[in-house]
Phi, psi and omega in degrees: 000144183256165205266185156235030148292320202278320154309325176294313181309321193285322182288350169292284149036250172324264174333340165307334212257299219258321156064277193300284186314316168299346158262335205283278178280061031023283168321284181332295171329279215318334191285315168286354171267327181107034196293155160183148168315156192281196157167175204265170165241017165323285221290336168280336190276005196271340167297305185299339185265349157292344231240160184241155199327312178302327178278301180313336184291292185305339212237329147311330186288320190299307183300313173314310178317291177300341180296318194260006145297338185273306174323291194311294180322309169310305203249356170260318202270313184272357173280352178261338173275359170269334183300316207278338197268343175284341154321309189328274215316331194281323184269012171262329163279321186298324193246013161064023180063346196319297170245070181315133169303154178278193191262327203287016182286351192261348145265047166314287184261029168267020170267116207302009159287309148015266206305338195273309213262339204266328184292330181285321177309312187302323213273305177337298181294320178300319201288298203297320179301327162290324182293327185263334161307300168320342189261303216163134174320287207331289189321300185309311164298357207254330197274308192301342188263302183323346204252335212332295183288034164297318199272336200296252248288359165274336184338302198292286184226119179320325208242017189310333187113100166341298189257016164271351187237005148270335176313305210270337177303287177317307172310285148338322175242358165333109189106318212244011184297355179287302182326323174300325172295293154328333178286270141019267175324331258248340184278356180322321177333293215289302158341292219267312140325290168321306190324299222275342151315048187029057162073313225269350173295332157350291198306354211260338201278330170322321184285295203308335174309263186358277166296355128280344146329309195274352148325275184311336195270295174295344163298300186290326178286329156285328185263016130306281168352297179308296184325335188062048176263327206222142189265154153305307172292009178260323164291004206056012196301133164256350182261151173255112166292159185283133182268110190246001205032027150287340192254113192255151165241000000 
């Protein structure tokens, strides 16, 4: 079973080597997932009640605009740039930093062999994650930990099938969404820092996420492989993981 010592130590690792690219798309994640801070809507509704009926109306059309400027960038432009950037980090873990991906890897799944198959799979996965919300928090969360490995796995092979690449997800983390959950936690620490750095040590902390994760995404993908849940050709793989003899089953 794998530990988050043993994911963190390798993801450090990694980063020792690669640092910088690995924060570079780290930003880029955050912008295509959409990470952003809670915050109140005090301030807008205090703004819509200064406001006289004709403004508040423009200024409603105006906010609806942006919203569904953001939805649209989320599903043509960021579900492919969160794929090329879970690329990075996964063949970036594979290859130890050594011989770090270029940046430009992060058009992964713009490619028009791609594109199509990696927006139906994403969309798939949001719609169903919406869909489990809508029933009860509790349900929606537990799907969200089922879908994790969705972009690892178009990452891997793009064209693998919308509902093959949640079937093998939902597989892939079966047994481990607490560890995983506990994984997770475990960066609030790091977070919490970064607060008290005037906010800006945040930034630092998102490649470290990551790259463990993605730690974690060859851990759940080999021992799918053993399992016969899933084949190396069907994921494509061409890299050979580093046998280092941490990776227990």
């Amino acid at each position: 079973m794998w530990t988050r010592e043993y994911l963190k130590t390798r993801a450090k690792k990694v980063l020792k080597v690669s640092y910088w690219k690995a924060f570079v798309v780290s930003l880029i994640l955050g912008i295509a997932i959409g990470d952003r801070g809670g915050g109140s809507g005090r301030g807008f509704n205090n703004l819509m009640e200064s406001l006289s009926p004709e403004e508040a109306f423009i200024l409603s059309l105006i906010v609806i605009f942006l919203v569904l400027l953001g939805i649209a960038f989320r599903i043509f432009v960021g579900y492919h740039l969160e794929v090329g950037g879970r690329r990075f980090f996964v063949q970036n873990a594979q290859l130890e930093g050594v011989a770090s991906e270029e940046l430009s890897v992060l058009g992964y799944a713009f490619d028009k062999e791609r594109y199509m198959d990696v927006l139906k799979a994403m969309l798939y996965r949001g719609v169903m994650n919406f869909l489990w919300y809508l029933l009860f928090i509790i349900p929606g969360i537990v799907k969200n930990y089922d879908y994790m490995m969705v972009p690892y796995i178009l990452a891997d092979n793009p064209n693998i099938g919308y509902k093959r690449a949640l079937e093998l997800s939902e597989k892939m983390t079966y047994g481990h969404k607490f560890n995983i959950f506990v994984l997770r936690l475990s960066f609030i620490g790091w977070y919490l820092l970064g607060v008290l750095a005037c906010c800006i040590g945040v930034i630092f902390v998102p490649p470290y996420e990551h790259a463990t994760m993605a730690e974690l995404y060859l851990v759940l993908r080999q021992q799918a492989i053993e399992k016969n849940l899933c084949t190396s050709e069907e994921l494509m793989l061409d890299l050979v993981l580093p046998d280092d003899g941490f990776r227990e089953f």
